[in-house]
MDTraj code that builds the backbone (N, CA, C; nanometers):
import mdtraj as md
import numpy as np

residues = "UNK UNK UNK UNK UNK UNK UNK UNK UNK UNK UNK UNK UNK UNK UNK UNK UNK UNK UNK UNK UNK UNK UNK UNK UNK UNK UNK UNK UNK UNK UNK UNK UNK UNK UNK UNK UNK UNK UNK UNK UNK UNK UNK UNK UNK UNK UNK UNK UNK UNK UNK UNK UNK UNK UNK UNK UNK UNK UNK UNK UNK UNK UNK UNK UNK UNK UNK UNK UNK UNK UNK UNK UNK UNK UNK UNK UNK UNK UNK UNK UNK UNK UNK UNK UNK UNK UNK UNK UNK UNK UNK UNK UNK UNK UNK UNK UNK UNK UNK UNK UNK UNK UNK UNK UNK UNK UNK UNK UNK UNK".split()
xyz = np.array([
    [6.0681, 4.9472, -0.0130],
    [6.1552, 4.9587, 0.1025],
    [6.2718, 4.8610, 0.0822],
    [6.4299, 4.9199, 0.1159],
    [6.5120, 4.8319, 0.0779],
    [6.5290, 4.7626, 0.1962],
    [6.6247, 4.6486, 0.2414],
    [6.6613, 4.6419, 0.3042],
    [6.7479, 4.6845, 0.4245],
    [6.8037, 4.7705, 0.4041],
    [6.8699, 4.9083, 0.5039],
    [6.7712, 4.9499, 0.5624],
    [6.6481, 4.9795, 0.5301],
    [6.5472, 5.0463, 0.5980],
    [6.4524, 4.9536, 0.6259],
    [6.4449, 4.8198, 0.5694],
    [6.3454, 4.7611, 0.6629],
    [6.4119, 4.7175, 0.7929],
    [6.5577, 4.6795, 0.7844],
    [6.6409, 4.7189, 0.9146],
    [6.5998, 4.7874, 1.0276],
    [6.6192, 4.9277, 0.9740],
    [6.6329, 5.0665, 1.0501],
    [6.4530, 5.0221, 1.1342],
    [6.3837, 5.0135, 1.0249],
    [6.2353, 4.9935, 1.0820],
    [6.2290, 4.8985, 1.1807],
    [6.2569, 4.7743, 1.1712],
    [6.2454, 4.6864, 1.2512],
    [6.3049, 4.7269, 1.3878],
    [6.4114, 4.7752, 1.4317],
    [6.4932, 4.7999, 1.4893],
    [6.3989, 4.9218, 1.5554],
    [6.3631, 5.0066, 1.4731],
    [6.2730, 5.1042, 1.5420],
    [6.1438, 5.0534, 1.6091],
    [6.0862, 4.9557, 1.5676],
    [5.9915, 4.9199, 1.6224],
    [6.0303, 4.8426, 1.7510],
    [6.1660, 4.7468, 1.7758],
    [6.1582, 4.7011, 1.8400],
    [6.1906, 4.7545, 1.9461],
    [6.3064, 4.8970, 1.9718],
    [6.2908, 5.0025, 2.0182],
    [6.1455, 5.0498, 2.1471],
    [6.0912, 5.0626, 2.0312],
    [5.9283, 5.1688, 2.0872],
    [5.8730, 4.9951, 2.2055],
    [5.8693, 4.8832, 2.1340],
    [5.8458, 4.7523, 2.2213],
    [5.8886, 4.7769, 2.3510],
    [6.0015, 4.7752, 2.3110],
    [6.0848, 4.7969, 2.4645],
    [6.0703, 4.8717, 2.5544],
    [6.0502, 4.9946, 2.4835],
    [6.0398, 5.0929, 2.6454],
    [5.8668, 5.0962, 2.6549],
    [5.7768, 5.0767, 2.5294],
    [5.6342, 5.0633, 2.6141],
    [5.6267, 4.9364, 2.7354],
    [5.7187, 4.8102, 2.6958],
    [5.7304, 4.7132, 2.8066],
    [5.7439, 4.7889, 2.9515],
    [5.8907, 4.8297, 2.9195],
    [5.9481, 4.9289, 3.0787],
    [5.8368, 4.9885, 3.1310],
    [5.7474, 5.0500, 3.0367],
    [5.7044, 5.1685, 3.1278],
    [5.5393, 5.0842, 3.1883],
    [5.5211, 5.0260, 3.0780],
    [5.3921, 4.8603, 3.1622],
    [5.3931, 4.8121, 3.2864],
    [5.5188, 4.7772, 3.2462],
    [5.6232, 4.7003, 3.3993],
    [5.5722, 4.8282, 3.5058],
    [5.6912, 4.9155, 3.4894],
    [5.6624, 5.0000, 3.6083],
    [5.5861, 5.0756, 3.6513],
    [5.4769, 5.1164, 3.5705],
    [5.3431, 5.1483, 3.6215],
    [5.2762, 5.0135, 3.6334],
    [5.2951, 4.9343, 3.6696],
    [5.2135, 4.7927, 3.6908],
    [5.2481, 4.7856, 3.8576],
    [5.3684, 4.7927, 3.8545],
    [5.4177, 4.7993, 4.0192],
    [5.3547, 4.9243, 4.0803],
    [5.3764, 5.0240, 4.0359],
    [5.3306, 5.1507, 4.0752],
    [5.2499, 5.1396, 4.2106],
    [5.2315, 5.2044, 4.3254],
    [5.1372, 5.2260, 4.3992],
    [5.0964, 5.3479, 4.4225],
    [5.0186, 5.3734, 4.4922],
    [4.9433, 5.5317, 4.5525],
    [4.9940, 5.5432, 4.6267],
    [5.0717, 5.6662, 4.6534],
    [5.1291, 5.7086, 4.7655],
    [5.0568, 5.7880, 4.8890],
    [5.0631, 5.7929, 4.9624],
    [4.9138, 5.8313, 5.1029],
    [5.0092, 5.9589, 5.0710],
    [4.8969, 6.0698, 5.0891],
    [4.9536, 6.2321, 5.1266],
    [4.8898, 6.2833, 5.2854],
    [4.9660, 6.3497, 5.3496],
    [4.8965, 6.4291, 5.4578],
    [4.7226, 6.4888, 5.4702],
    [4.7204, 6.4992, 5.3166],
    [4.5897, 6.5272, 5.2899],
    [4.4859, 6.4468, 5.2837],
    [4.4615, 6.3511, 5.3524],
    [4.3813, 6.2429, 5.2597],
    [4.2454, 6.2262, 5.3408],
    [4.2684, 6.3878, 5.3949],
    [4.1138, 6.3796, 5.4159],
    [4.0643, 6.5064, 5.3717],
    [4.1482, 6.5610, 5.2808],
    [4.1010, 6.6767, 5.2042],
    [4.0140, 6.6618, 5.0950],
    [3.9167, 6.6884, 5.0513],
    [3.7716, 6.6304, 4.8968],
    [3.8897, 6.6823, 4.8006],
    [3.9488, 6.7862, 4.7859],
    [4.0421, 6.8331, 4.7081],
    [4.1058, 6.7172, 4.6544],
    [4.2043, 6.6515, 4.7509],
    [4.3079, 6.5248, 4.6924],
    [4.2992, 6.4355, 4.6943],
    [4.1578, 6.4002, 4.7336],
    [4.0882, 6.2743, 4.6930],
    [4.0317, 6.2974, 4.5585],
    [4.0018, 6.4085, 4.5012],
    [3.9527, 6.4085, 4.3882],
    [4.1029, 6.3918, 4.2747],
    [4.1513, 6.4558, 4.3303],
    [4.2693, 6.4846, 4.2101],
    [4.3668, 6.3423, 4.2054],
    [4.3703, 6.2619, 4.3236],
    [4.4153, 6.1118, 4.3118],
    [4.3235, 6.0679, 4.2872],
    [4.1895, 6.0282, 4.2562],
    [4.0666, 5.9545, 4.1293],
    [4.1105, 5.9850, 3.9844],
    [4.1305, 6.1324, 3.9709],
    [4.1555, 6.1571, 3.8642],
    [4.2641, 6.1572, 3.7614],
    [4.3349, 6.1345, 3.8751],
    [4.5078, 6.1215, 3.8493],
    [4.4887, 5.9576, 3.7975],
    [4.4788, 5.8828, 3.8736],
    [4.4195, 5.7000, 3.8721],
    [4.3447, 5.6593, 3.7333],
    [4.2594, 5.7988, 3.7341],
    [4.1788, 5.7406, 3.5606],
    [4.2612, 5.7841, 3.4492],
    [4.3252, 5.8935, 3.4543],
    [4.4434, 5.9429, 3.3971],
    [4.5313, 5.8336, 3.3107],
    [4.6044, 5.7949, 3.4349],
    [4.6758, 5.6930, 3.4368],
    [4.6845, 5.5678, 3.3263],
    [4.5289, 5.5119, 3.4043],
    [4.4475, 5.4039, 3.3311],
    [4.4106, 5.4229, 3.2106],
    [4.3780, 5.5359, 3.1631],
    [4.4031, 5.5386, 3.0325],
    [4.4997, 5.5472, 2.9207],
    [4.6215, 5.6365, 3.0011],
    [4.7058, 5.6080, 2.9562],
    [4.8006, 5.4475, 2.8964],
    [4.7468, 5.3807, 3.0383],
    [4.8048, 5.2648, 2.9808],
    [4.7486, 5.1827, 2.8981],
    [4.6082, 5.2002, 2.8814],
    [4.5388, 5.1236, 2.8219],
    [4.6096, 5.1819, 2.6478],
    [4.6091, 5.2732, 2.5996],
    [4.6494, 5.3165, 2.5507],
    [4.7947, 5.2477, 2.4889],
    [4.9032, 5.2311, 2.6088],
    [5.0423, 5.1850, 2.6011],
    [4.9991, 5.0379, 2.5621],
    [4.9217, 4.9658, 2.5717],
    [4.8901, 4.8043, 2.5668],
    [4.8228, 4.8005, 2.4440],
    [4.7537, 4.8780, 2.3818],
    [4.7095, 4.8876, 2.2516],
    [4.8599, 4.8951, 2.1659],
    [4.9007, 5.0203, 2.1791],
    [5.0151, 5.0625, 2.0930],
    [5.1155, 4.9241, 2.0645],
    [5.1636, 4.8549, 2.1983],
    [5.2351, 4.7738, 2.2172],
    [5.1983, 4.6406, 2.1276],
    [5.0549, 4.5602, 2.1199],
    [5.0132, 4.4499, 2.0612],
    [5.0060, 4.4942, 1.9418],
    [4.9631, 4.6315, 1.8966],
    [4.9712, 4.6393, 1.7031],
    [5.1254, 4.6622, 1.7096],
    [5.1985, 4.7185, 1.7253],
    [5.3581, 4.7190, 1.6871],
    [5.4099, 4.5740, 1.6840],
    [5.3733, 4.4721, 1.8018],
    [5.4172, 4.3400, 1.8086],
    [5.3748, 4.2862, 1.6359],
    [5.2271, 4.3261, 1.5839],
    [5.1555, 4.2741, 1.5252],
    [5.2489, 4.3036, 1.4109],
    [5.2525, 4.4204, 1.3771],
    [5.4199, 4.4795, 1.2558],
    [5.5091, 4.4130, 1.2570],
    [5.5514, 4.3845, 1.4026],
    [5.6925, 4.3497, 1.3548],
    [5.6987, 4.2152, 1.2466],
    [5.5594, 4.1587, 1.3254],
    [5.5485, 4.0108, 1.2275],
    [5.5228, 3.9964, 1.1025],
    [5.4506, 4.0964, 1.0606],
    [5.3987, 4.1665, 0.8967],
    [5.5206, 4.2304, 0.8590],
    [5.6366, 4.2864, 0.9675],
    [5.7770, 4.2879, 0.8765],
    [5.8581, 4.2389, 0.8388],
    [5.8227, 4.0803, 0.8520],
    [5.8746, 3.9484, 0.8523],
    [5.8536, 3.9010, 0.7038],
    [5.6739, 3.9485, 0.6861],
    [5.6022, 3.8619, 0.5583],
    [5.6492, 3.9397, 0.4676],
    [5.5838, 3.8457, 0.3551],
    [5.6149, 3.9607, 0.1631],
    [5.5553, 4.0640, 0.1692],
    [5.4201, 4.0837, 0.2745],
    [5.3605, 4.1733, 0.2236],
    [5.4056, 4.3450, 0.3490],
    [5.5499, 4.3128, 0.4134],
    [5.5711, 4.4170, 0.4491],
    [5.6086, 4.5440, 0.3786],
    [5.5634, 4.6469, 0.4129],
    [5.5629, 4.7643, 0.3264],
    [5.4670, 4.8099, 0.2606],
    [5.4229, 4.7293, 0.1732],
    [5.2880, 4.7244, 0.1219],
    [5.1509, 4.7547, 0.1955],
    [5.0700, 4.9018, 0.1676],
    [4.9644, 4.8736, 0.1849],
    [4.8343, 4.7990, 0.1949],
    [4.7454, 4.7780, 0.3051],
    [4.6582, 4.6652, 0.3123],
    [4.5670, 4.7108, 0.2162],
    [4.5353, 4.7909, 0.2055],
    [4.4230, 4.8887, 0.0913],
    [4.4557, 4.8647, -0.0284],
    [4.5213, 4.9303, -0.0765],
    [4.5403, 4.9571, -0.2253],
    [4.7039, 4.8766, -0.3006],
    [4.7602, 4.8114, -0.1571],
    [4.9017, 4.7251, -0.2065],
    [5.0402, 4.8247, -0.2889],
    [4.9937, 4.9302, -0.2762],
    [5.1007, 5.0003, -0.3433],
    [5.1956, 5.0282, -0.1854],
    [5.3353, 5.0494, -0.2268],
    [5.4342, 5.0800, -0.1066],
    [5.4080, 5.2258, -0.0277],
    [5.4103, 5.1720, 0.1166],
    [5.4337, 5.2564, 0.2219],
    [5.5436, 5.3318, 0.2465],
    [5.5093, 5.4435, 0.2293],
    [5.6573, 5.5206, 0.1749],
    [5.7280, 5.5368, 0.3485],
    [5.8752, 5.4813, 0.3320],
    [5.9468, 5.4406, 0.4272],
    [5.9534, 5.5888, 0.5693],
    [5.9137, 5.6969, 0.5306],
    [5.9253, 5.8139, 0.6380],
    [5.8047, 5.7672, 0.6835],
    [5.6523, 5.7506, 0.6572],
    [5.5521, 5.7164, 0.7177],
    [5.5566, 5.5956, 0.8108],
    [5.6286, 5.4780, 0.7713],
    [5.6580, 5.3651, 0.8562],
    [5.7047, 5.4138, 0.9634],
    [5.8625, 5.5083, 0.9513],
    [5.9105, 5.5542, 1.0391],
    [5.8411, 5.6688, 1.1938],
    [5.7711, 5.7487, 1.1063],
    [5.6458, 5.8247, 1.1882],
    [5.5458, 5.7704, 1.2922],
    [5.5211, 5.6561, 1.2277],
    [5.3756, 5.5558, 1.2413],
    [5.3707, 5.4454, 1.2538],
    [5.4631, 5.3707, 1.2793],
    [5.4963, 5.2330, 1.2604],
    [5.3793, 5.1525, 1.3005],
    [5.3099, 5.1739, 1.3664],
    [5.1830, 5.0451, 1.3521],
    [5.1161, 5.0708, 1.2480],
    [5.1368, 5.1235, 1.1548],
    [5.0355, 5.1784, 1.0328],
    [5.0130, 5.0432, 0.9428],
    [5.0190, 5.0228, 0.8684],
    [4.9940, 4.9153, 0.7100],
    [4.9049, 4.9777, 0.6360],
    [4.8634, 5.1143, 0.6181],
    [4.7898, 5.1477, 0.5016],
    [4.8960, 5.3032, 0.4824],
    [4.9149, 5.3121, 0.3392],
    [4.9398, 5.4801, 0.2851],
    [4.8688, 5.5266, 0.3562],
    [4.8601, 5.6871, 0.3215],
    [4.8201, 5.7538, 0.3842],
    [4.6655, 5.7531, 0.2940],
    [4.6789, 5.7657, 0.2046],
    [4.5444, 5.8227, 0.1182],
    [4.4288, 5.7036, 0.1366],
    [4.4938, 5.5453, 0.1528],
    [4.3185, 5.4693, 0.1667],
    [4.3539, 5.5059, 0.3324],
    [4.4045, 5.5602, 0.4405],
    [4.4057, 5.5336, 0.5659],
    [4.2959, 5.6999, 0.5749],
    [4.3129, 5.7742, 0.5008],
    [4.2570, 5.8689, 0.5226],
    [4.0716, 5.8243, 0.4580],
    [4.0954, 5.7444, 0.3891],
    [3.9209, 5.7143, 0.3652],
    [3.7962, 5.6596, 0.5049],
])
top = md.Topology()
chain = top.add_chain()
for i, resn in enumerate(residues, 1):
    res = top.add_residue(resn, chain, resSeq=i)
    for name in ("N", "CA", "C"):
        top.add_atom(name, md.element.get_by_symbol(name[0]), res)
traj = md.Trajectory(xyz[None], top)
């Protein structure tokens, strides 16, 4: 990876940082909004489910967010680019695809 593209990468990652922050943030504030219905079993079920939905989703966004943080810092070291597996280079479209990755594809597929 040259430098132009560990650029572009970094920049992309810090990108994806940013708006998983935004969207943390504002589903963090988020509240439940009361509906007319809320004594219907119907929309009490579908706001539980909507709620676990949610919650997973973000759990999800907070994962994504701490390994990308974790990249950006491994795009700092010598050993950015480089696979953790086998040390041969991470070919720069996969970074771009995948950016929390650190393995090729072939030991990531073992």
């Amino acid at each position: 990876m040259n430098r132009t593209e560990l650029t572009q990468l970094k920049e992309h990652v810090s990108r994806r940082i940013a708006t998983l922050e935004t969207l943390l943030f504002e589903s963090g504030g988020a509240r439940r909004h009361d509906t007319d219905q809320d004594d219907d079993e119907a929309a009490k079920m579908d706001q539980t489910l909507s709620a676990e939905v949610a919650s997973r989703i973000s759990q999800a966004e907070r994962t994504e967010l701490v390994r990308l943080k974790n990249n950006l810092t491994w795009l700092e070291s010598d050993d950015a680019g480089y696979c953790d597996g086998c040390g041969k280079p991470i070919p720069f479209a996969r970074l771009m695809a995948v950016p929390v990755t650190r393995q090729c594809i072939e030991c990531a597929q073992c």
